[in-house]
Every structure is written in C-alpha cells, then in structure tokens.
PyMOL Python script that loads the backbone (N, CA, C, O; Angstrom):
from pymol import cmd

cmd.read_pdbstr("""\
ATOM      1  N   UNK A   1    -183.735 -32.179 -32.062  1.00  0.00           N
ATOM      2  CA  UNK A   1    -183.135 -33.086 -33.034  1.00  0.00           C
ATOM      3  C   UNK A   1    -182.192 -32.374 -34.002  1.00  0.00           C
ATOM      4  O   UNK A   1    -181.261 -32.982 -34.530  1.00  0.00           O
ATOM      5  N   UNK A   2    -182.466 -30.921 -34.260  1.00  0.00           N
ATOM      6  CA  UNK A   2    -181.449 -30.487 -34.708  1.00  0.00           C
ATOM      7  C   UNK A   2    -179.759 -30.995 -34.732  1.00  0.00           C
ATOM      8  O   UNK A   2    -179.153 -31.314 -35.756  1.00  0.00           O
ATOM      9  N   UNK A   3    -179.211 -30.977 -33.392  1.00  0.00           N
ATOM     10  CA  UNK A   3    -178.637 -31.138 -33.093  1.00  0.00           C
ATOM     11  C   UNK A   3    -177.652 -32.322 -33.650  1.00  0.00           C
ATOM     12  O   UNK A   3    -176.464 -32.126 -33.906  1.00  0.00           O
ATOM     13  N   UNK A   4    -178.312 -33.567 -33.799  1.00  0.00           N
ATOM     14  CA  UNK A   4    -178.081 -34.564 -34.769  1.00  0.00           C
ATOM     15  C   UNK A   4    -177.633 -34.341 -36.080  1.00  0.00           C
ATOM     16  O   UNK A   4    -176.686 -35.040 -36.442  1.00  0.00           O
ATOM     17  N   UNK A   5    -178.045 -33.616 -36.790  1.00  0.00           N
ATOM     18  CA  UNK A   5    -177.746 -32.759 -37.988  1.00  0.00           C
ATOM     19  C   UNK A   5    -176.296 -31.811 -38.138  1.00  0.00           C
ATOM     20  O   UNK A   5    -175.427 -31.730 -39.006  1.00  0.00           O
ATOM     21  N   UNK A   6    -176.499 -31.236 -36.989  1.00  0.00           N
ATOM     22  CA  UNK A   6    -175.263 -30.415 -36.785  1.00  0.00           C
ATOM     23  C   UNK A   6    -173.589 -31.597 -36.471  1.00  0.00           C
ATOM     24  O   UNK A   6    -172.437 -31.588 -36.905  1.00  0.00           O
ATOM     25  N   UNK A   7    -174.133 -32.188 -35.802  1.00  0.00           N
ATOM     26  CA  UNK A   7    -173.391 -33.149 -35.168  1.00  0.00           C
ATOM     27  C   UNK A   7    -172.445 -33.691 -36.871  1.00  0.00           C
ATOM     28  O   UNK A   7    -171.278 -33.596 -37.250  1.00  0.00           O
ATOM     29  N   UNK A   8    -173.764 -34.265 -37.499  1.00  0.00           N
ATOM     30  CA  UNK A   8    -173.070 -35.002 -38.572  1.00  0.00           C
ATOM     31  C   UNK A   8    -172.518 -34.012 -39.473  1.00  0.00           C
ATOM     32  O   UNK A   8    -171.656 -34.298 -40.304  1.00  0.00           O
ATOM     33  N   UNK A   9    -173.015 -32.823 -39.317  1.00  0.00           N
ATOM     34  CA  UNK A   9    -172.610 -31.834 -40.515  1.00  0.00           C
ATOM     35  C   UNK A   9    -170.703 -31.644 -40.290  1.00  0.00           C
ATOM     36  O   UNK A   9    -169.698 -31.800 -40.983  1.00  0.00           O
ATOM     37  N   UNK A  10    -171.030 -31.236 -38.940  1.00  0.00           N
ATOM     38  CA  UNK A  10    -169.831 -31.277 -38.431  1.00  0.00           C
ATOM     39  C   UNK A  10    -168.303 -32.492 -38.726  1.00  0.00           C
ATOM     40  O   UNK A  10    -167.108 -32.561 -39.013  1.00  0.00           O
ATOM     41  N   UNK A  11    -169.347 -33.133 -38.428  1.00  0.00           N
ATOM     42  CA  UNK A  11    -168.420 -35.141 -38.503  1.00  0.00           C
ATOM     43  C   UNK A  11    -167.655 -35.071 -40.286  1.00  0.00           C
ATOM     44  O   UNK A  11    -166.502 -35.285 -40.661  1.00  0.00           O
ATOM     45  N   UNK A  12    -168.865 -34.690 -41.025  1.00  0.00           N
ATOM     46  CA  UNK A  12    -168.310 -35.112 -42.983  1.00  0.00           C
ATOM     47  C   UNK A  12    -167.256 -33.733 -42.822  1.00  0.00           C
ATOM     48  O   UNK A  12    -166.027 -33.764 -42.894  1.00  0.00           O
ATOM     49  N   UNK A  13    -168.104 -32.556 -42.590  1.00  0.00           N
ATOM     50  CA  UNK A  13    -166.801 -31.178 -42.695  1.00  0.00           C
ATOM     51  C   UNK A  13    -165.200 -31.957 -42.435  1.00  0.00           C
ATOM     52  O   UNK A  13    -164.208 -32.137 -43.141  1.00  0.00           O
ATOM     53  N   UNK A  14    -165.672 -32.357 -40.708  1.00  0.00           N
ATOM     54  CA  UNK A  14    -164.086 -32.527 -40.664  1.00  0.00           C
ATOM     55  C   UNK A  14    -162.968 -33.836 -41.235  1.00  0.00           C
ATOM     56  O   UNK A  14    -161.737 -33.839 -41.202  1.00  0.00           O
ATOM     57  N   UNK A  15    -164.075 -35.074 -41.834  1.00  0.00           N
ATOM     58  CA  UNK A  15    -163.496 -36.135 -42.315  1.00  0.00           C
ATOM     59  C   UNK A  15    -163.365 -35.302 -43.908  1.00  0.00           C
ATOM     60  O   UNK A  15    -162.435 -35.718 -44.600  1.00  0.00           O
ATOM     61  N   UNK A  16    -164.039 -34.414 -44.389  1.00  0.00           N
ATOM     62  CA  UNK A  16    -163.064 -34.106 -45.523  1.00  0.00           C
ATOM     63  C   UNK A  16    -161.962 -33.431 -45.463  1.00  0.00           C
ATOM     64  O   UNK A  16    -160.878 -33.790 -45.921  1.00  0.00           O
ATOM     65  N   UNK A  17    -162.184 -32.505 -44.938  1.00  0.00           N
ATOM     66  CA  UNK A  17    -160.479 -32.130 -44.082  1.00  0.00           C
ATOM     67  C   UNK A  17    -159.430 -32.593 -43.886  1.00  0.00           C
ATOM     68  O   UNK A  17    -158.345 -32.168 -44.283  1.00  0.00           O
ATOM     69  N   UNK A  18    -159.708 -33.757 -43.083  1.00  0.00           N
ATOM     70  CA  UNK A  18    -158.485 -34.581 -43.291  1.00  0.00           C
ATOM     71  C   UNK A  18    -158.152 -35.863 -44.429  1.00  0.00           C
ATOM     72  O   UNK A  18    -157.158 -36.574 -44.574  1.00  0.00           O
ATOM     73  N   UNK A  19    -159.375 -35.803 -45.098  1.00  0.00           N
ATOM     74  CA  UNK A  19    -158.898 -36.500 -46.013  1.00  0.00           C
ATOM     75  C   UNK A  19    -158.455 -35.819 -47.099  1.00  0.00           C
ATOM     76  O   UNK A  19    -157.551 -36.368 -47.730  1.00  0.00           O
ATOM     77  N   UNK A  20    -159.003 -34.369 -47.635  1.00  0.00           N
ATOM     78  CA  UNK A  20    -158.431 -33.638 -47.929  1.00  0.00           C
ATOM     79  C   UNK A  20    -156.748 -33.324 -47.824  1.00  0.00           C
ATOM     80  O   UNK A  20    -155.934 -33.211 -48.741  1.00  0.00           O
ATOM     81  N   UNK A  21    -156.603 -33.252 -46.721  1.00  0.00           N
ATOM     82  CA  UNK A  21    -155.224 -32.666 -46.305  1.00  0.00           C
ATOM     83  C   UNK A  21    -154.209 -34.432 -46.597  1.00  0.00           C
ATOM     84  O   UNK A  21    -153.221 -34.666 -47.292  1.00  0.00           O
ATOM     85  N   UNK A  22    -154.588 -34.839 -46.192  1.00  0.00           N
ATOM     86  CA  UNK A  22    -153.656 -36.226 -46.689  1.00  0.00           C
ATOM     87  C   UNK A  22    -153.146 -36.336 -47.905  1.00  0.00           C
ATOM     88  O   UNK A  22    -152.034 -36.388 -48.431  1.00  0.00           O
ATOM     89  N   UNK A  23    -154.703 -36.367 -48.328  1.00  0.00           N
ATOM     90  CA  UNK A  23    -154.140 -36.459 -50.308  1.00  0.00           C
ATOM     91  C   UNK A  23    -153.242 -35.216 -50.749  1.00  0.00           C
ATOM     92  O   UNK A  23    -152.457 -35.427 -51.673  1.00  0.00           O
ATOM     93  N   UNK A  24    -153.267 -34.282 -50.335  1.00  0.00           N
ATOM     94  CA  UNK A  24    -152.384 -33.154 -50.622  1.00  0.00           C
ATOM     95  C   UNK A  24    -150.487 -33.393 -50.092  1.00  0.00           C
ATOM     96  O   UNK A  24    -149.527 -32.907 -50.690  1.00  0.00           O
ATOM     97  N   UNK A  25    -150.445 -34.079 -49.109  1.00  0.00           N
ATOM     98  CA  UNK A  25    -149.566 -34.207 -49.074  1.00  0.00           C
ATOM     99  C   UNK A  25    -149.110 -35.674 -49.003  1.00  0.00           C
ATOM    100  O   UNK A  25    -148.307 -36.145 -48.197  1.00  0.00           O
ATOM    101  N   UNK A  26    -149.773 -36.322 -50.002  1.00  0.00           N
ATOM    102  CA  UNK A  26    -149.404 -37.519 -50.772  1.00  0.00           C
ATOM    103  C   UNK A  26    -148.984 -37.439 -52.128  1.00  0.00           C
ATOM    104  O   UNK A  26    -148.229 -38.201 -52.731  1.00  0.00           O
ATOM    105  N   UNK A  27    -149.755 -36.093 -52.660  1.00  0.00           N
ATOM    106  CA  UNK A  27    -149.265 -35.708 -53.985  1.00  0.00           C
ATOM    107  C   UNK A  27    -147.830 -34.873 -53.663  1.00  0.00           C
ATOM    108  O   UNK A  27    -146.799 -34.990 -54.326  1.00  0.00           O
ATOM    109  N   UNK A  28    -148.016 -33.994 -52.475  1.00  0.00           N
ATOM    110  CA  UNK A  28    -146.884 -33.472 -52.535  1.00  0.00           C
ATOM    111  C   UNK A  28    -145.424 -34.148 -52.082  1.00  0.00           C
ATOM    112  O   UNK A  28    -144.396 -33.487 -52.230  1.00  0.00           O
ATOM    113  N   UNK A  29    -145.376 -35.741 -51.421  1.00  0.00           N
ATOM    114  CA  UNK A  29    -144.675 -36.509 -51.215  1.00  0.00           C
ATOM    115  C   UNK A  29    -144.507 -37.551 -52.622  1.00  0.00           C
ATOM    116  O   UNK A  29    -143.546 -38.312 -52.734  1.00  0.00           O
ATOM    117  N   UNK A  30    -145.323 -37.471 -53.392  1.00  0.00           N
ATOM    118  CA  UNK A  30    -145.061 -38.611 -54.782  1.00  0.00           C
ATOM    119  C   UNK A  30    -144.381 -37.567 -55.854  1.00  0.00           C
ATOM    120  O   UNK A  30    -143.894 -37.998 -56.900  1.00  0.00           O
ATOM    121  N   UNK A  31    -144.376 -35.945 -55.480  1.00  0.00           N
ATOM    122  CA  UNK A  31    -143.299 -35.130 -56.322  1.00  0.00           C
ATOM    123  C   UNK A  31    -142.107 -35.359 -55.898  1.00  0.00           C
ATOM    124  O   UNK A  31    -141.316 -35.635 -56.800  1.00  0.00           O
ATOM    125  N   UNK A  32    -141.633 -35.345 -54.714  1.00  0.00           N
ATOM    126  CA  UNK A  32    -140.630 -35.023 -53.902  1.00  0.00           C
ATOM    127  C   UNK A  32    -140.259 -36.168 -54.008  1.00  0.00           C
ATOM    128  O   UNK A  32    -139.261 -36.193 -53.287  1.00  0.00           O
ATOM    129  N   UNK A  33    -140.412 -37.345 -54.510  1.00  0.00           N
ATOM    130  CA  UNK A  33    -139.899 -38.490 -55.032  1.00  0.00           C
ATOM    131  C   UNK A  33    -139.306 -39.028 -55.796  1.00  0.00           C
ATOM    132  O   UNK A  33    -138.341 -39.768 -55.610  1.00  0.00           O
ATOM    133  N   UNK A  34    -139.780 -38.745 -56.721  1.00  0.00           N
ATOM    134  CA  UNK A  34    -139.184 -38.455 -58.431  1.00  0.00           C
ATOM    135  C   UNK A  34    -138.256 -37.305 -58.540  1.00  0.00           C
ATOM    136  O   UNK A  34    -137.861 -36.971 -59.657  1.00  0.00           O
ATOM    137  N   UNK A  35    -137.784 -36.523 -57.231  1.00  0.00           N
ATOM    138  CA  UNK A  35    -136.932 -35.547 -57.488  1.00  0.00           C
ATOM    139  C   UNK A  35    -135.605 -35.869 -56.460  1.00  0.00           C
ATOM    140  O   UNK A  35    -134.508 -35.320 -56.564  1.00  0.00           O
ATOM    141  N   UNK A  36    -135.901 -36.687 -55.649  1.00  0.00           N
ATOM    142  CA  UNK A  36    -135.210 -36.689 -54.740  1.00  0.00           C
ATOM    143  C   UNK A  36    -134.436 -38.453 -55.137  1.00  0.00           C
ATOM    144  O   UNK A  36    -133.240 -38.583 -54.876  1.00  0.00           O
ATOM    145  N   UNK A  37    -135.114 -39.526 -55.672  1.00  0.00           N
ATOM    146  CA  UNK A  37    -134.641 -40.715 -56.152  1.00  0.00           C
ATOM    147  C   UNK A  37    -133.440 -41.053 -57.433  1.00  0.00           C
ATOM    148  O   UNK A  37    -133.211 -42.223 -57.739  1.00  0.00           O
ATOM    149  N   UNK A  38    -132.787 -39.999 -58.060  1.00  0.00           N
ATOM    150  CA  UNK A  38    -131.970 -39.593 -58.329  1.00  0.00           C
ATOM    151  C   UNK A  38    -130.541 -39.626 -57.645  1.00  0.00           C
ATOM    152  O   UNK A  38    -129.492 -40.206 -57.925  1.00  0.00           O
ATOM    153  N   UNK A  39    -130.954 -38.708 -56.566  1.00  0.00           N
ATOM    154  CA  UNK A  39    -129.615 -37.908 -55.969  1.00  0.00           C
ATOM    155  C   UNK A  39    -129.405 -39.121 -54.648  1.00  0.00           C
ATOM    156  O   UNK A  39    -128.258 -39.483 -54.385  1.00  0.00           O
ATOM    157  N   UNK A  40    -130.581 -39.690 -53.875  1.00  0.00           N
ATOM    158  CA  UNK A  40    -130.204 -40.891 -53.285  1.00  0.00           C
ATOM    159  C   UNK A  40    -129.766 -42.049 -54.153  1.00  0.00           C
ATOM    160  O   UNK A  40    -128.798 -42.703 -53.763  1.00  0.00           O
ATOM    161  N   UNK A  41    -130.374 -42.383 -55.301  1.00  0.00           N
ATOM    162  CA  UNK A  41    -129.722 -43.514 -56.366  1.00  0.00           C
ATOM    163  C   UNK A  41    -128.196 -43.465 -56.296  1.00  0.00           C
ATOM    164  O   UNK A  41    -127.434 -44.383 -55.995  1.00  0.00           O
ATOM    165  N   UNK A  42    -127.861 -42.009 -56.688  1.00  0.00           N
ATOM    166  CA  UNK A  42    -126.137 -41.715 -56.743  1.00  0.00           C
ATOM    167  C   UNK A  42    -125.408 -41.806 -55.971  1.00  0.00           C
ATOM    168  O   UNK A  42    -124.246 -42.127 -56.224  1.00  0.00           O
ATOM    169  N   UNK A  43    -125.874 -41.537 -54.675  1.00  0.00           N
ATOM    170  CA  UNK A  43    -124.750 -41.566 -53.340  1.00  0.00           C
ATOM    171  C   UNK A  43    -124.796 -43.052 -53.213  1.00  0.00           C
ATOM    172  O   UNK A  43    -123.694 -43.516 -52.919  1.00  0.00           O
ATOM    173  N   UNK A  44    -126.096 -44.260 -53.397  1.00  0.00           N
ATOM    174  CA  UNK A  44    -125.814 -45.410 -52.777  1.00  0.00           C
ATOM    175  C   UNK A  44    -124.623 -45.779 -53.758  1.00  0.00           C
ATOM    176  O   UNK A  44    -123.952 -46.734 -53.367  1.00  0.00           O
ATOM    177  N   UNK A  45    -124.142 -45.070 -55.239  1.00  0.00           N
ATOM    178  CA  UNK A  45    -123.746 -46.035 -56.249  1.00  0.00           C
ATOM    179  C   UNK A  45    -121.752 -45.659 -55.545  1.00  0.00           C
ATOM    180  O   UNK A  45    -120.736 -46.335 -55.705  1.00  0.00           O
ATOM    181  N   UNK A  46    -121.919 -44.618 -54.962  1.00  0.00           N
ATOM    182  CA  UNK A  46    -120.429 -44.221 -54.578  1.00  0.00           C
ATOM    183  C   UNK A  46    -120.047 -44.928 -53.442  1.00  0.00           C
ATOM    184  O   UNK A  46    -118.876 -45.278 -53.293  1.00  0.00           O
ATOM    185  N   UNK A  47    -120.995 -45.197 -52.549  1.00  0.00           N
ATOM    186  CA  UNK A  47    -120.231 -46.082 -51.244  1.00  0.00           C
ATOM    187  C   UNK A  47    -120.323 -47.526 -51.148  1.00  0.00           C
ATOM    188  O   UNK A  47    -119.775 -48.119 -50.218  1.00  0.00           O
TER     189      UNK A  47
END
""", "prot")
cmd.dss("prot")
cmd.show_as("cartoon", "prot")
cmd.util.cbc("prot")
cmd.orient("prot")
C-alpha cells in the first residue's frame, strides 16, 4: 500500500509545479504588459 502514498505524493509534487510555474509566468506576462501597452498604444495612434 505504500505505493498509493507515493503515487499521490508524487501527483500534489507535480500539480504544484505546474501550478507553480503558470503563476510565474502570469506575473511575468502582467509585467510585460504594462510595459509593452504603451509602445503598441502609439503605433495603433500613427496608422
């Protein structure tokens, strides 16, 4: 029965991982937003 244990230990490790890794590059896509919505704002205002 071990095994069951391992199984799930395994299962949360890797669902934080990727939920981990998402949110990281959700924060790092909601910077890159506010930096980048600017310089697209300007080009739509020229053509």
């Amino acid at each position: 029965m071990w095994y069951f244990a391992w199984i799930l230990g395994i299962g949360v490790a890797l669902g934080f991982g990727i939920i981990n890794a998402m949110w990281l590059e959700a924060e790092v896509f909601s910077r890159d937003d506010g930096r980048a919505a600017p310089a697209s704002h300007a080009g739509s205002r020229r053509s």
